[in-house]
C-alpha positions in Angstrom: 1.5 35.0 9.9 3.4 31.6 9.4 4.0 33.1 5.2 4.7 36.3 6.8 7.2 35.1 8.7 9.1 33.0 6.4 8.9 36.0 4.4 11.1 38.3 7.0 12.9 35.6 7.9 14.4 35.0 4.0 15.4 38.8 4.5 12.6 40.6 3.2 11.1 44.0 3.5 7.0 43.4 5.0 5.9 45.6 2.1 7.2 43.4 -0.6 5.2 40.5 0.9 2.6 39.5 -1.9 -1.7 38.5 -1.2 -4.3 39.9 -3.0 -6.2 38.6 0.0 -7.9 41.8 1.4 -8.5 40.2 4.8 -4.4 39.6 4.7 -4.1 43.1 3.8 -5.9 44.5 6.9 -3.8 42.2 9.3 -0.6 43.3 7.6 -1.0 47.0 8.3 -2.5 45.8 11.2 0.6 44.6 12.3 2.9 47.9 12.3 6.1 46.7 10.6 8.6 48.7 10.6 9.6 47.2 7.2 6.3 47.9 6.2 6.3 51.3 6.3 7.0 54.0 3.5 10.8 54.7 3.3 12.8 57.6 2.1 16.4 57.6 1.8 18.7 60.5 1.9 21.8 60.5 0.2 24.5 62.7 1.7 27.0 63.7 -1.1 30.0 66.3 -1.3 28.8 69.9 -2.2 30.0 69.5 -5.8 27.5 66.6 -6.4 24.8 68.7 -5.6 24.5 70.9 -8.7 23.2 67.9 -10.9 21.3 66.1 -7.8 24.0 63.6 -7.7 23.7 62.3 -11.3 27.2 61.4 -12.0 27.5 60.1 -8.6 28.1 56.1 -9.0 26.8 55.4 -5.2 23.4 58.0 -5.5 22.9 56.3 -8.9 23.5 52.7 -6.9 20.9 54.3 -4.0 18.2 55.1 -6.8 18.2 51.7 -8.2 17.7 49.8 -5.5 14.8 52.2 -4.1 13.1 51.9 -7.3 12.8 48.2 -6.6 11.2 48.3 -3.9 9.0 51.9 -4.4 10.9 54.1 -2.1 12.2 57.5 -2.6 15.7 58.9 -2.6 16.7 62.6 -2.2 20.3 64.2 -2.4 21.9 65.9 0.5 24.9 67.9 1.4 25.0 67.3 5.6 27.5 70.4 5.6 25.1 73.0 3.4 22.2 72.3 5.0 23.7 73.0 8.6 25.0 76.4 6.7 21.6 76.6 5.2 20.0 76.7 8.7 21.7 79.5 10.0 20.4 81.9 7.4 17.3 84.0 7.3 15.2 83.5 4.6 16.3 85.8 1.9 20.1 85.3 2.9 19.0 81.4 2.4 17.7 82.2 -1.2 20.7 84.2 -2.0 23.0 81.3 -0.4 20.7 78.5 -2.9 20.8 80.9 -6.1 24.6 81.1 -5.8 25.4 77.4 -5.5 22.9 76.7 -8.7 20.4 75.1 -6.7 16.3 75.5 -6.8 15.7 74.2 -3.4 17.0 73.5 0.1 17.4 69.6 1.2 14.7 69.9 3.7 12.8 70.8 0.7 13.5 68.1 -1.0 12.7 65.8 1.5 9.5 67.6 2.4 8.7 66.9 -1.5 9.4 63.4 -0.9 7.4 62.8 2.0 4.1 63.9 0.1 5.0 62.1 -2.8 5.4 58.6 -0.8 2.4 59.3 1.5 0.4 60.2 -1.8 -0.2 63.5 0.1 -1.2 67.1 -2.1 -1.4 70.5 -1.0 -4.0 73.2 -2.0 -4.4 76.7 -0.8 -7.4 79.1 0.3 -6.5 83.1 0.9 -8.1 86.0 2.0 -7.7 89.2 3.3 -6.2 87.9 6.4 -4.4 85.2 6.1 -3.5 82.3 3.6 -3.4 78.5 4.8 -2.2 75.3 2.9 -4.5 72.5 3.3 -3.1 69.1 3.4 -5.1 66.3 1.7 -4.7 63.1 -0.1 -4.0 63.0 -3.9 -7.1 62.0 -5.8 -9.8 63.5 -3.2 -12.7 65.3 -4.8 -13.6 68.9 -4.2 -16.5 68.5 -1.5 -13.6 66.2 0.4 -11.1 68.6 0.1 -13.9 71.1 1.9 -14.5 68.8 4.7 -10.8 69.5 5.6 -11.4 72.6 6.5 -14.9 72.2 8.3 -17.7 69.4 8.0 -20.1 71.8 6.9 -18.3 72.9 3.9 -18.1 69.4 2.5 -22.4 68.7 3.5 -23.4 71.8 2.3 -20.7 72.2 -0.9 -22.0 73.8 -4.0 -19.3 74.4 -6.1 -15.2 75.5 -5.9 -13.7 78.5 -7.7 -10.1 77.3 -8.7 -7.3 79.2 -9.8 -3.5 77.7 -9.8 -1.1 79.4 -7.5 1.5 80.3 -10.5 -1.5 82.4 -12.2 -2.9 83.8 -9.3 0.6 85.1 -8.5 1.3 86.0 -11.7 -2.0 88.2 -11.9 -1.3 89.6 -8.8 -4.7 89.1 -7.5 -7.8 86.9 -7.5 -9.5 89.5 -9.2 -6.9 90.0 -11.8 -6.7 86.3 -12.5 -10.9 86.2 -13.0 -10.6 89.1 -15.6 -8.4 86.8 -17.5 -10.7 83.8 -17.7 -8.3 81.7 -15.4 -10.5 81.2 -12.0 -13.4 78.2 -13.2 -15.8 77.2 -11.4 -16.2 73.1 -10.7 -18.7 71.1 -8.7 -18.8 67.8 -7.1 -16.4 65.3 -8.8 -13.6 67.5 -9.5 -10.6 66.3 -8.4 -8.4 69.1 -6.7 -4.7 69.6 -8.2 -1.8 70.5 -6.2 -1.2 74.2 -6.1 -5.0 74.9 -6.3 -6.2 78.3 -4.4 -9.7 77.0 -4.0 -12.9 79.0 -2.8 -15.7 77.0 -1.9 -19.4 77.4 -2.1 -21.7 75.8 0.5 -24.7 76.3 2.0 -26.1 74.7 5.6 
């Protein structure tokens, strides 16, 4: 705590404090630091900037740098679009986006960059009645990814059929997509992807 301190005190972030000392490790997220924490930062730029995400702005670019030093994300903003943005309807949005040259909203953006700090993927399961995204954490293995749904997919997991969203869209069905070879089927040590539309297999 003593190293720790003199740390926060030179004015330093908790999450740049270095120990390799896993007992250390426990106590510092043990602690709830605010400095500690993940951080994200937005940068709020005229609507002109937006069209190249801020590129050839000098304080974004300024932003970027010093949140690469210490791991943190940055996404680009326009305060004034966004509250536009949010009185739309969803295909008036889209419209709104595809006229000003841009792929996605800023609460899109920062949705994106939330996962990406927490290390956080999403994959998919559909049926007939409804389709849900599951939330899990990157690098977890299909029988995992089960469990999210219900403990007794992940003990009784056999085996997930996978098919990426962009081909299952692009077939138009699950069907379609299995005709052409793109749903396989993978067992216990398959890491899921993000975008995956998994079935699962399991037996109790």
């Amino acid at each position: 705590m003593e190293r720790l301190k003199a740390h926060l005190e030179s004015g330093n972030m908790a999450k740049s404090f270095a120990t390799d000392d896993e007992e250390e490790l426990v106590l510092l997220n043990g602690y709830n630091l605010l400095t500690y924490k993940p951080v994200i930062y937005a940068a709020n730029v005229k609507e002109e900037d937006l069209a190249d995400d801020g590129a050839g702005n000098a304080f974004v670019k300024k932003v970027k740098e010093f949140a690469s030093q210490e791991n943190s994300e940055v996404f680009v903003i326009c305060a004034q679009i966004e509250q536009e943005i949010a009185e739309l309807d969803d295909d008036e949005k889209k419209l709104f986006l595809e006229d000003m040259g841009l792929k996605e909203s800023g609460l899109e953006k920062l949705i994106r960059a939330s996962y990406h700090i927490l290390g956080l993927i999403s994959y998919l399961t559909a049926g007939p009645k409804e389709t849900k995204a599951w939330t899990i954490v990157k690098g977890t293995k299909a029988p995992g990814a089960a469990g999210k749904i219900h403990t007794d997919f992940e003990r009784g997991f056999i085996r997930a059929e996978i098919v990426n969203y962009e081909n299952l869209v692009e077939c138009g069905s699950y069907n379609a997509a299995k005709d052409k070879g793109l749903v396989r089927s993978e067992g216990k040590e398959y890491v899921v992807q993000d975008g995956d539309v998994v079935l699962f297999r399991f037996n109790v």
